[in-house]
TORKOL-4160 file (C-alpha; in steps of 0.2 Angstrom, whole numbers, padded with zeros to 4 digits, m for minus):
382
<pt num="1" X="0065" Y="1122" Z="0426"/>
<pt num="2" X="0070" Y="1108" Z="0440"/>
<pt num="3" X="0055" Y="1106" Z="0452"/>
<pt num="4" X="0065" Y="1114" Z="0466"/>
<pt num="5" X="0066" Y="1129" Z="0454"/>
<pt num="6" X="0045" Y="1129" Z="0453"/>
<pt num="7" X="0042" Y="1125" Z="0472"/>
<pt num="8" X="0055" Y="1141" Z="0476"/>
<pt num="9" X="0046" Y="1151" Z="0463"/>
<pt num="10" X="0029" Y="1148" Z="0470"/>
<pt num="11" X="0035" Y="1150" Z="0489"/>
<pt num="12" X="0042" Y="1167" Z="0484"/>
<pt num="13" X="0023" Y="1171" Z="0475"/>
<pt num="14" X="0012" Y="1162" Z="0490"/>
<pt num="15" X="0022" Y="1173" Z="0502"/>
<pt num="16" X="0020" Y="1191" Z="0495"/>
<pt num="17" X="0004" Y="1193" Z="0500"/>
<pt num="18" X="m0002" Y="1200" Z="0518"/>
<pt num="19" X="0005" Y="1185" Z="0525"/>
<pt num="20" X="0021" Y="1179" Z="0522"/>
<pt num="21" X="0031" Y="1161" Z="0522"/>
<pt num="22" X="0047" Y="1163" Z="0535"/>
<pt num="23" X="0061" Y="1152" Z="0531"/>
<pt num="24" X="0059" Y="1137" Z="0541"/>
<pt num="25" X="0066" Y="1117" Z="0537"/>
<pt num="26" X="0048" Y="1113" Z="0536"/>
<pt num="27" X="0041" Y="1123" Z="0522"/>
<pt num="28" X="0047" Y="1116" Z="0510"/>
<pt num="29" X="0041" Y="1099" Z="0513"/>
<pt num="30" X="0026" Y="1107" Z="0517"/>
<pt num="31" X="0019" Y="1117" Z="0502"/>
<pt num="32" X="0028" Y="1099" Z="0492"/>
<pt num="33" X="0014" Y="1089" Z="0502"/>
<pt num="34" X="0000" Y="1102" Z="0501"/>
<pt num="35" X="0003" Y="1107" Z="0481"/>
<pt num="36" X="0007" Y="1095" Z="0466"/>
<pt num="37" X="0023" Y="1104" Z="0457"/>
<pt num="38" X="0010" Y="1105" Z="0441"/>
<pt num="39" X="m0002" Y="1115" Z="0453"/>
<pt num="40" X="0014" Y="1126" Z="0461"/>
<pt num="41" X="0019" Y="1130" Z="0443"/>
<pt num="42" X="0002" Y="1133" Z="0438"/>
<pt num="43" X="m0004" Y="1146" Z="0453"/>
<pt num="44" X="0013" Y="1155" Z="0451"/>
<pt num="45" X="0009" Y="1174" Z="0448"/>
<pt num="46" X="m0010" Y="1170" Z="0449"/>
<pt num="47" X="m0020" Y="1183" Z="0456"/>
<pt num="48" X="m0026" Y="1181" Z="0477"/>
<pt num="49" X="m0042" Y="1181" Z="0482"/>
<pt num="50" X="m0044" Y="1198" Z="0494"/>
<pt num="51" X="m0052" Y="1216" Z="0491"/>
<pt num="52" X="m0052" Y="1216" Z="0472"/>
<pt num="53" X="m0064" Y="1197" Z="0474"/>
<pt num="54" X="m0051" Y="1189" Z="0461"/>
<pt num="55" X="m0055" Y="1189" Z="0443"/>
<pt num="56" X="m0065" Y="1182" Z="0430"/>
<pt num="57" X="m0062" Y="1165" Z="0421"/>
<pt num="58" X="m0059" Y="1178" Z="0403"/>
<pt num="59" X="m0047" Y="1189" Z="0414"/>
<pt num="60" X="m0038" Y="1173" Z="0420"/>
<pt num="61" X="m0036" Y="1164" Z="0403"/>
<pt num="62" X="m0028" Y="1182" Z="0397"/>
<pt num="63" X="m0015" Y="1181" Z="0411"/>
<pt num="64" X="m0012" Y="1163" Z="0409"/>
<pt num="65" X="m0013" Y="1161" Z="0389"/>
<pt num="66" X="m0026" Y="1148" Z="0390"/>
<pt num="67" X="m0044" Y="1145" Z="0382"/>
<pt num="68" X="m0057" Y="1147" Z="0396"/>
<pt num="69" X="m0064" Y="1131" Z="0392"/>
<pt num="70" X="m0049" Y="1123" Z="0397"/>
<pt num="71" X="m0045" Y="1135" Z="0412"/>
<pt num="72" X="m0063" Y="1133" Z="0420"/>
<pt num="73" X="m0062" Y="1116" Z="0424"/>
<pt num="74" X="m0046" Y="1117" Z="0431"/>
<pt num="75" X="m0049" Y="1133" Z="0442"/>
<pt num="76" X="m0064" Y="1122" Z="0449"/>
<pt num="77" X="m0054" Y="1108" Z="0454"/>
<pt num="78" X="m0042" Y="1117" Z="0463"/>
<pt num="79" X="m0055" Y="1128" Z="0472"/>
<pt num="80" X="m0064" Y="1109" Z="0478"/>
<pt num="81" X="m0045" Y="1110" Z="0487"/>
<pt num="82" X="m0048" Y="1124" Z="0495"/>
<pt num="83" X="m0032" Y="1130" Z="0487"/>
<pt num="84" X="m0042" Y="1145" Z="0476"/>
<pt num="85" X="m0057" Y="1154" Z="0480"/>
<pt num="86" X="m0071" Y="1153" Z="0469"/>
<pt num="87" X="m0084" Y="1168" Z="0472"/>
<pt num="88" X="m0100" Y="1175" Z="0464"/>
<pt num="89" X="m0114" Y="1166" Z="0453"/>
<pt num="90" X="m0115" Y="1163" Z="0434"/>
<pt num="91" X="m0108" Y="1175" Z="0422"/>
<pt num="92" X="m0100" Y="1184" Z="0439"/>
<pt num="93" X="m0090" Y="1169" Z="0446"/>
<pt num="94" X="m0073" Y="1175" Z="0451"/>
<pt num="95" X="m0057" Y="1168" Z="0455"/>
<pt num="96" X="m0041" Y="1171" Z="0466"/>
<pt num="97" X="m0029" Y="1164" Z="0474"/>
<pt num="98" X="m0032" Y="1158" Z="0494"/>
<pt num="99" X="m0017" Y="1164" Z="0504"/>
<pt num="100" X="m0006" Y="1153" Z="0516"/>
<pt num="101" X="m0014" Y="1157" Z="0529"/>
<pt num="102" X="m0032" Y="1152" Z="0523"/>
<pt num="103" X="m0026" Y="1136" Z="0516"/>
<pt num="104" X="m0012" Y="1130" Z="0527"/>
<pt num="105" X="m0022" Y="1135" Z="0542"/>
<pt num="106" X="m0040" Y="1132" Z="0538"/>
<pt num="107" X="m0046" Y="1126" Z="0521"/>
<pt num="108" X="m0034" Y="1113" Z="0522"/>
<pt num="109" X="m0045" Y="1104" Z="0537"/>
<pt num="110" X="m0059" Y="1109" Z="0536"/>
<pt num="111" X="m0067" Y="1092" Z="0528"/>
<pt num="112" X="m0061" Y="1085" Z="0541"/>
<pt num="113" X="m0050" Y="1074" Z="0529"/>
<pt num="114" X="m0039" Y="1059" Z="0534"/>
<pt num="115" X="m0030" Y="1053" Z="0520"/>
<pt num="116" X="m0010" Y="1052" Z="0520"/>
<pt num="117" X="m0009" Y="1069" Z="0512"/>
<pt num="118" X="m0019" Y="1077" Z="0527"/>
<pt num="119" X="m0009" Y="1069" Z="0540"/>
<pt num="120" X="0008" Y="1074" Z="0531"/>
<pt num="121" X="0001" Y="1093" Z="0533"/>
<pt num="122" X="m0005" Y="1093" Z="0548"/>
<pt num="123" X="0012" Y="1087" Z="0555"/>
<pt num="124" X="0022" Y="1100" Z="0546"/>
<pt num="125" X="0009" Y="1114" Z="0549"/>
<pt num="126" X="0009" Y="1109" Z="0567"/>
<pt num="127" X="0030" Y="1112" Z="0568"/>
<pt num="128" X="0030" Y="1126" Z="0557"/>
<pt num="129" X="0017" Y="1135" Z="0568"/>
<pt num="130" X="0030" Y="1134" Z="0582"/>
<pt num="131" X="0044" Y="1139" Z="0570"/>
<pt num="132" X="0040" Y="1157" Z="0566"/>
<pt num="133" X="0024" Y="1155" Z="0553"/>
<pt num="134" X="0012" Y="1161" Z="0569"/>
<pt num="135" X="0025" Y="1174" Z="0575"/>
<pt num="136" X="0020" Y="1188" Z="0562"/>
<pt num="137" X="0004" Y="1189" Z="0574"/>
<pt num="138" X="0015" Y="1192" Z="0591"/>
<pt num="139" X="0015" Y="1212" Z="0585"/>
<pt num="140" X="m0001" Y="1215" Z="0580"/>
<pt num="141" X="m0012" Y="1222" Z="0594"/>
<pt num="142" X="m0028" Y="1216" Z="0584"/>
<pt num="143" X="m0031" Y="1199" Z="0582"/>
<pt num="144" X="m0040" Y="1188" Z="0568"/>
<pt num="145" X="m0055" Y="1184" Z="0582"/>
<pt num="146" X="m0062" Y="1192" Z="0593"/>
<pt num="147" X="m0071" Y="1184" Z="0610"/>
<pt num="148" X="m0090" Y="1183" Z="0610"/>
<pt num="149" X="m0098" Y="1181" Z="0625"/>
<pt num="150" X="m0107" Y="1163" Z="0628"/>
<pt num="151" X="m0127" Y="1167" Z="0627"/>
<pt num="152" X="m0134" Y="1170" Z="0643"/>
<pt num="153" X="m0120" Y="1175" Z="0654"/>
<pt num="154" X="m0120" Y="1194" Z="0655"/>
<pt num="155" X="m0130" Y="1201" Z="0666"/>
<pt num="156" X="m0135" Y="1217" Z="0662"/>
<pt num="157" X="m0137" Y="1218" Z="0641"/>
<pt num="158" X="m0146" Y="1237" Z="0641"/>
<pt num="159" X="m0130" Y="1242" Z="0633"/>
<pt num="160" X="m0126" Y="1226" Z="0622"/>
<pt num="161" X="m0122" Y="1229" Z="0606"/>
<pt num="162" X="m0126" Y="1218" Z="0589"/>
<pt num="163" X="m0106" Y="1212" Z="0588"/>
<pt num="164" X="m0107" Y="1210" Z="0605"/>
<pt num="165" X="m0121" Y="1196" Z="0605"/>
<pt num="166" X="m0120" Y="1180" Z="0597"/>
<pt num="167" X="m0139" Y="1179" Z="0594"/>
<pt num="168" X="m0139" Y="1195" Z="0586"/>
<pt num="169" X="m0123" Y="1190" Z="0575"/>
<pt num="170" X="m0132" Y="1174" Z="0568"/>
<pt num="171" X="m0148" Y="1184" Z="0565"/>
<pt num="172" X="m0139" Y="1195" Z="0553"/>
<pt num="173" X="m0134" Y="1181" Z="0544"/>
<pt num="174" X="m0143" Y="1173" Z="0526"/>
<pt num="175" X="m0133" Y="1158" Z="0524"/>
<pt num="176" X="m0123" Y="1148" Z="0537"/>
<pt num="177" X="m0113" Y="1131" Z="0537"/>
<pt num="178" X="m0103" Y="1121" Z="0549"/>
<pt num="179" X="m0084" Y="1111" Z="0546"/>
<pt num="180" X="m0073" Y="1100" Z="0557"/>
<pt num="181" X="m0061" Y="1114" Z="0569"/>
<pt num="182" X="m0046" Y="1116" Z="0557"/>
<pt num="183" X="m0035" Y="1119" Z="0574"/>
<pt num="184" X="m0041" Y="1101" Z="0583"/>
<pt num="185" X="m0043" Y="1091" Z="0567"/>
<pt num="186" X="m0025" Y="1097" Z="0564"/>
<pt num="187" X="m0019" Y="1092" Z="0581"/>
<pt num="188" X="m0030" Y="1075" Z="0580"/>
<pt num="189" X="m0020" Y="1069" Z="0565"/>
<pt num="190" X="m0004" Y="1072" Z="0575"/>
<pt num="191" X="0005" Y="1058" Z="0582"/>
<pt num="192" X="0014" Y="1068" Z="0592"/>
<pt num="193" X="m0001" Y="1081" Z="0597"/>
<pt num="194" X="m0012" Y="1072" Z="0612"/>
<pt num="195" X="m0031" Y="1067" Z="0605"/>
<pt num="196" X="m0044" Y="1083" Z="0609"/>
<pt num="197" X="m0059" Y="1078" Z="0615"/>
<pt num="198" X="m0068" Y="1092" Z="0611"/>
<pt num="199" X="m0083" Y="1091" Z="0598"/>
<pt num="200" X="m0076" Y="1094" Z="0580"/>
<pt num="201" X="m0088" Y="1101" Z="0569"/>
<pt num="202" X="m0088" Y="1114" Z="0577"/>
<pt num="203" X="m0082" Y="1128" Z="0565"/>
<pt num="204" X="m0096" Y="1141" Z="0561"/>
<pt num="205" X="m0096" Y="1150" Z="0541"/>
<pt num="206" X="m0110" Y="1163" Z="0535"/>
<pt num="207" X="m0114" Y="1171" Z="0519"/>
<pt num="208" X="m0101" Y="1172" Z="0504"/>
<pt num="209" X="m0088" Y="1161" Z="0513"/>
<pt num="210" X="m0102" Y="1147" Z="0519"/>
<pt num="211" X="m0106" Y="1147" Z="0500"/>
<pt num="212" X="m0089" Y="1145" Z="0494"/>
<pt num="213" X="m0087" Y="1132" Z="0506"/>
<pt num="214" X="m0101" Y="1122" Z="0504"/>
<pt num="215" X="m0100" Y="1121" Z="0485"/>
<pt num="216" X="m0084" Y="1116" Z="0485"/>
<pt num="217" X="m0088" Y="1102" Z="0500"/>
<pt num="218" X="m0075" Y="1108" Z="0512"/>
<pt num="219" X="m0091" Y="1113" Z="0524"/>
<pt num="220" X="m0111" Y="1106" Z="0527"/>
<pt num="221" X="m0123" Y="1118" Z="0524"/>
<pt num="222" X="m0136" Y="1118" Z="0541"/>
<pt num="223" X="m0150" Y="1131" Z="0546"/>
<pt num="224" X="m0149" Y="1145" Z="0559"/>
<pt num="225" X="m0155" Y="1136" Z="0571"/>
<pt num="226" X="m0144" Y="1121" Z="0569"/>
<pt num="227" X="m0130" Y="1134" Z="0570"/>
<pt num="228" X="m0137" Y="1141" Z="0588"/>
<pt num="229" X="m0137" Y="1122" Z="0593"/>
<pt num="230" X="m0120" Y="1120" Z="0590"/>
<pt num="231" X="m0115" Y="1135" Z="0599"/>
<pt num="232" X="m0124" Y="1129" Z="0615"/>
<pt num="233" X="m0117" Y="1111" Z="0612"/>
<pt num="234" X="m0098" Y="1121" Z="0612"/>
<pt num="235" X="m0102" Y="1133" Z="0627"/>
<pt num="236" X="m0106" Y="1114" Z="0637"/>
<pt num="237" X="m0090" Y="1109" Z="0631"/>
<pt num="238" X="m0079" Y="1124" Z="0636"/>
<pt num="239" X="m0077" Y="1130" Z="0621"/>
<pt num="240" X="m0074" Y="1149" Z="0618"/>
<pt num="241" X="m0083" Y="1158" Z="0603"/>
<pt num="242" X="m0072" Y="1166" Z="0593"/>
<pt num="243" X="m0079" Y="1178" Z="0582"/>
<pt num="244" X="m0073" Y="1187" Z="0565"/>
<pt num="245" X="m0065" Y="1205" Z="0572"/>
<pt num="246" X="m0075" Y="1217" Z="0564"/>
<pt num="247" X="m0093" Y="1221" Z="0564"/>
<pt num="248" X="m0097" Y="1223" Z="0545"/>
<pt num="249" X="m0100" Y="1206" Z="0537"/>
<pt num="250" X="m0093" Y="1194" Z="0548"/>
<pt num="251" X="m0090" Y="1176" Z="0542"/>
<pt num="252" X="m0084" Y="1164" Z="0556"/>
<pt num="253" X="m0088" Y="1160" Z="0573"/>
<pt num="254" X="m0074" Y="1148" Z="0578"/>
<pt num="255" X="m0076" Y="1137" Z="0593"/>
<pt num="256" X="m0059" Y="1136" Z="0602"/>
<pt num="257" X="m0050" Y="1127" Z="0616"/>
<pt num="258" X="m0035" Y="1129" Z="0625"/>
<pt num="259" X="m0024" Y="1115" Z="0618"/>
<pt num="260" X="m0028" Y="1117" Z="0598"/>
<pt num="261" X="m0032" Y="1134" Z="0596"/>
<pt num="262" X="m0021" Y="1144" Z="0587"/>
<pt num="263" X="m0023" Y="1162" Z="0596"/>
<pt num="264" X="m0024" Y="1153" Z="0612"/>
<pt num="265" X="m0008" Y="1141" Z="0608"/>
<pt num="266" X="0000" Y="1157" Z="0601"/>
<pt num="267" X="m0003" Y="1164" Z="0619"/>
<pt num="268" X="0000" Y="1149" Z="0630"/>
<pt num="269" X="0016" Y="1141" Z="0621"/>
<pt num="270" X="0023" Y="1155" Z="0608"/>
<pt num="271" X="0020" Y="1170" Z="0625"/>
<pt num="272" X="0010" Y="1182" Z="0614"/>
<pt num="273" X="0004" Y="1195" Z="0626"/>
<pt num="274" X="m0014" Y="1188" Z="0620"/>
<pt num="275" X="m0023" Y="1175" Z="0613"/>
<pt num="276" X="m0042" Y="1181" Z="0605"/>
<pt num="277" X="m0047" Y="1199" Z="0608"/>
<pt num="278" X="m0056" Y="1201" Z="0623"/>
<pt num="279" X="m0074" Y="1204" Z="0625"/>
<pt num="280" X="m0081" Y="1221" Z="0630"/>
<pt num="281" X="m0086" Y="1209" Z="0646"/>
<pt num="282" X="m0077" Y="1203" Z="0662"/>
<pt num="283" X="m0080" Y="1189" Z="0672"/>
<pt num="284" X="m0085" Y="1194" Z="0692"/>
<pt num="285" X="m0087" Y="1183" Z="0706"/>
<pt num="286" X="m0097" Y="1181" Z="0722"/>
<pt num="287" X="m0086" Y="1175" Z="0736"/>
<pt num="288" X="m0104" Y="1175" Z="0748"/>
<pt num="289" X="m0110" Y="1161" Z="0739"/>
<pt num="290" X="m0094" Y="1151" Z="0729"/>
<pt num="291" X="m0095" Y="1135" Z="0736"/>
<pt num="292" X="m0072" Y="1133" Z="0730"/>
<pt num="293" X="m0080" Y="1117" Z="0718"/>
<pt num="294" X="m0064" Y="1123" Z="0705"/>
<pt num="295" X="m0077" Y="1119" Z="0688"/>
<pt num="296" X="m0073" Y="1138" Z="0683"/>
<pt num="297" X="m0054" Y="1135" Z="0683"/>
<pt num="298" X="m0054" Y="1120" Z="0675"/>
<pt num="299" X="m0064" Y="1127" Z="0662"/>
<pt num="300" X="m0054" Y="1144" Z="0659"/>
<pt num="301" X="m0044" Y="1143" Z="0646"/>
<pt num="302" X="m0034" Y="1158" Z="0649"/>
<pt num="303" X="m0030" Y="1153" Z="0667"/>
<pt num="304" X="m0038" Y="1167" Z="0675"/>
<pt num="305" X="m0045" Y="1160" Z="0688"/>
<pt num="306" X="m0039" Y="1150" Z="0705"/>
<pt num="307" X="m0044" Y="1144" Z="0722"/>
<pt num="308" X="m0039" Y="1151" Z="0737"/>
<pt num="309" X="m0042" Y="1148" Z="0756"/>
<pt num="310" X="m0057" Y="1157" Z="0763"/>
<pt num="311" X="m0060" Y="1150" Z="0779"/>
<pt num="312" X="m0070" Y="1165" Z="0786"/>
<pt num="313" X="m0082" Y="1160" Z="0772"/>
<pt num="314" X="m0094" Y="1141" Z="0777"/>
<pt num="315" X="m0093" Y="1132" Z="0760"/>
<pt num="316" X="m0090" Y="1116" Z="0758"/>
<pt num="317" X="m0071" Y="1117" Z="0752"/>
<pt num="318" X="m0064" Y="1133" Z="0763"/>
<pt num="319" X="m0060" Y="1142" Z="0746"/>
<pt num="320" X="m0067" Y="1153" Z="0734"/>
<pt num="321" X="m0065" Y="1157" Z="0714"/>
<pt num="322" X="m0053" Y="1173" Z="0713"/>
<pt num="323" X="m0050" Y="1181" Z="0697"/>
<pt num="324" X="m0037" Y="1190" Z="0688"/>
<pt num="325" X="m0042" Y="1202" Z="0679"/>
<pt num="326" X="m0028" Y="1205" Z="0667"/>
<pt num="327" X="m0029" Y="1187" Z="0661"/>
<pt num="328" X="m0051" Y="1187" Z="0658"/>
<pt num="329" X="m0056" Y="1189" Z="0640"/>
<pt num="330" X="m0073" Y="1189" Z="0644"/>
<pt num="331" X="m0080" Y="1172" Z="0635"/>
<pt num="332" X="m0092" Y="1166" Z="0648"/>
<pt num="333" X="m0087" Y="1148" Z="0648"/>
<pt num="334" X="m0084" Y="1150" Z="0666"/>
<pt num="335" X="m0101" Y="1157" Z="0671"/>
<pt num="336" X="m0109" Y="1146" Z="0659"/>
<pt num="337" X="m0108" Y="1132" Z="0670"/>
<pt num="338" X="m0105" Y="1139" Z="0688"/>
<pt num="339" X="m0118" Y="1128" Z="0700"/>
<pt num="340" X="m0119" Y="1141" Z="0711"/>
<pt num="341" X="m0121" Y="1154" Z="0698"/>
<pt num="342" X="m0107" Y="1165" Z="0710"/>
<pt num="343" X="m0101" Y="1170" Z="0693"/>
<pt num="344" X="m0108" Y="1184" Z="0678"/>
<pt num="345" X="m0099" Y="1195" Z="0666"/>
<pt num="346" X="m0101" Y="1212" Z="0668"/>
<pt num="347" X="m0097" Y="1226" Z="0655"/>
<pt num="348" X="m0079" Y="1233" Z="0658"/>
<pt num="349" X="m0075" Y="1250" Z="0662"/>
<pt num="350" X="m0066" Y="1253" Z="0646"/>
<pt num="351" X="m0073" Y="1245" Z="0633"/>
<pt num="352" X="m0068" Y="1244" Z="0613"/>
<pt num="353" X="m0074" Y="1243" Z="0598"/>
<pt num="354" X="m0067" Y="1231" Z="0584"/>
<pt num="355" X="m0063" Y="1236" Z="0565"/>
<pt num="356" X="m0078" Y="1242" Z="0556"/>
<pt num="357" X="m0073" Y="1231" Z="0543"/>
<pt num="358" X="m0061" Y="1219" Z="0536"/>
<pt num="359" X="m0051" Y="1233" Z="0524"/>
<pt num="360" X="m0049" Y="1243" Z="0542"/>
<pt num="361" X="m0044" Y="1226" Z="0550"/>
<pt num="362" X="m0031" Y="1225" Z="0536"/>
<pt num="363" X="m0024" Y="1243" Z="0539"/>
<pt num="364" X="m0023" Y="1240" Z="0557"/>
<pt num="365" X="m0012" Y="1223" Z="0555"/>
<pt num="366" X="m0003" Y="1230" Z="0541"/>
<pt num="367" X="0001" Y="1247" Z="0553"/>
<pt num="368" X="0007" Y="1236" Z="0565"/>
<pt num="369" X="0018" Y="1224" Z="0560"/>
<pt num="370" X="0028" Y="1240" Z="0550"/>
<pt num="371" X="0029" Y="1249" Z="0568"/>
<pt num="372" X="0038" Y="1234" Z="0575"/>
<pt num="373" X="0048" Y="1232" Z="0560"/>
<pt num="374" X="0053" Y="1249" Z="0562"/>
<pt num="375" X="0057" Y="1248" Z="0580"/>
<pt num="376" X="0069" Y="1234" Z="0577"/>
<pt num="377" X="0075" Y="1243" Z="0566"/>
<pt num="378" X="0081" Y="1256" Z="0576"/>
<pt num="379" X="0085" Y="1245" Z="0590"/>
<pt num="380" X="0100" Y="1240" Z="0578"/>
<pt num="381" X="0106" Y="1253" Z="0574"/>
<pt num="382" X="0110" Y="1258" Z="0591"/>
């Protein structure tokens, strides 16, 4: 078999999954730089990692015709990639394949890596994102995060719920780790991408994944409370916390910005309707006491806010902060840092809550991507 035979075999295999692999003239020098052809041939019609938590070394040595002593070796090597998951302890470790969008999107960065194979990826990840891999997102009305609110900028929390608060989130957690921002490191390594001066490693993991990742030294294992630090060193930044969207078992608090995020570049250059979920939070302003500085517009990443002339109001600028509300996910970032402190989040009137879990999270995506497809459909045939 040629090696553009195993490379189309393996695209067809990688792309079957929940996430597929649109045609594009940059995936196949993509998954060329990210996979040996020995290691595209070799994970052809291997099991993904997802509900089912992959399969054991004797289950994959069945399916492969290998001895496990052989195949155990191999699987870890590839699993210090990123490229498979490898779960569970001792006589329980599982395998399974990582799908694309877990390796060409995260896994792949997350060590922060600058060798010439990470460069090569990241500038063909970079195009590709733009030439239809992201757009299988611009139907689904839930998206993979979901907007946490920066600590300390809500003002009433009688009705705050456990997903709602980041403090509670990490309290619920046994295990953490931190890895360089997939998105910026990404970016960073693109010539063409301008340099992101937002702190890197950033990129929060808890319990089975934080194990995973640490073993296989794609992530640094901290406490909990290095983990709160390094959510108030992002909220200083501008960063938005970007939390896993369901409430069972979350894994990731992302820590994004407007120029390197994906959900928010999917907003901003790709016109998805939205970028993270929004909070169950709104941002509110006090015209009395808004001195017009223009700190929370600079820091919104969604554009939300503005200046406008107030000159019945004495401030020092003759404007004041004006919000929209259709554009406010609710992050904080904004009232964070407000001088004045002219500016709080307050619970929205309609509020929502995200998946209970990752398999409801699944059905939701899944539901919706068929309800466009079938809406195309028909906008053929008439």
């Amino acid at each position: 078999m040629s090696e553009e035979s195993i490379y189309r075999d393996f695209i067809d295999w990688l792309g079957s999954t929940w996430w597929g692999l649109p045609e594009s003239d940059e995936l196949m020098p993509l998954i060329k730089a990210r996979y040996a052809v020995e290691e595209a041939q070799f994970l052809t019609g291997m099991p993904f990692w997802g509900p089912s938590r992959g399969k054991t070394l004797e289950e994959l040595a069945k399916v492969k015709q290998m001895d496990a002593a052989e195949l155990g070796p191999l699987l870890d090597a590839l699993a210090g990639k990123g490229v498979v998951y490898r779960g569970g302890q001792g006589k329980s470790i599982r395998y399974g394949l990582n799908d694309s969008f877990f390796t060409l999107l995260r896994s792949s960065f997350w060590p922060g890596g600058t060798d010439e194979i990470s460069k090569t990826a990241a500038l063909l990840v970079n195009r590709y994102f733009y030439d239809g891999f992201f757009d299988q997102y611009a139907d689904v009305h839930t998206k993979g995060l979901r907007t946490l609110p920066v600590e300390g900028t809500i003002d009433d929390t009688r009705q705050f719920l456990p997903y709602e608060d980041v403090v509670k989130v990490l309290e619920s957690q046994d295990h953490f780790c931190v890895a360089t921002c997939p998105c910026r490191h990404r970016k960073n390594l693109d010539p063409d991408s301008p340099d992101c001066r937002h702190p890197m490693e950033v990129c929060l993991h808890f319990g089975n994944l934080a194990h995973y990742m640490v073993e296989q030294g794609l992530g640094r294992e901290i406490t909990r409370e290095e983990a709160r630090e390094i959510l108030a060193k992002a909220a200083d930044s501008g960063l938005v916390h970007g939390v896993t969207n369901w409430q069972q078992d979350v894994d990731t608090i992302c820590n994004c910005c407007k120029c390197c995020c994906m959900w928010f570049d999917a907003y901003h250059v790709l016109n998805h309707s939205k970028s993270l979920d929004t909070s169950n939070y709104i941002a509110c302003t006090n015209a009395e006491t808004c001195e017009g500085c223009g700190l929370c517009v600079k820091r919104c990443p969604m554009e939300a806010l503005r200046l406008e002339d107030s000159p019945e109001l004495d401030d020092k600028t003759g404007k004041v902060a004006v919000l929209d509300r259709e554009l406010c996910i609710g992050c904080g970032v904004c009232v964070h840092k407000c001088p004045t402190k002219s500016l709080v989040l307050e619970r929205r009137e309609v509020t929502h809550d995200p998946p209970e879990n990752v398999y409801e999270y699944g059905m939701r995506f899944v539901a919706d991507r068929r309800a466009a497809l079938e809406q195309r459909e028909n906008a053929e045939r008439k």
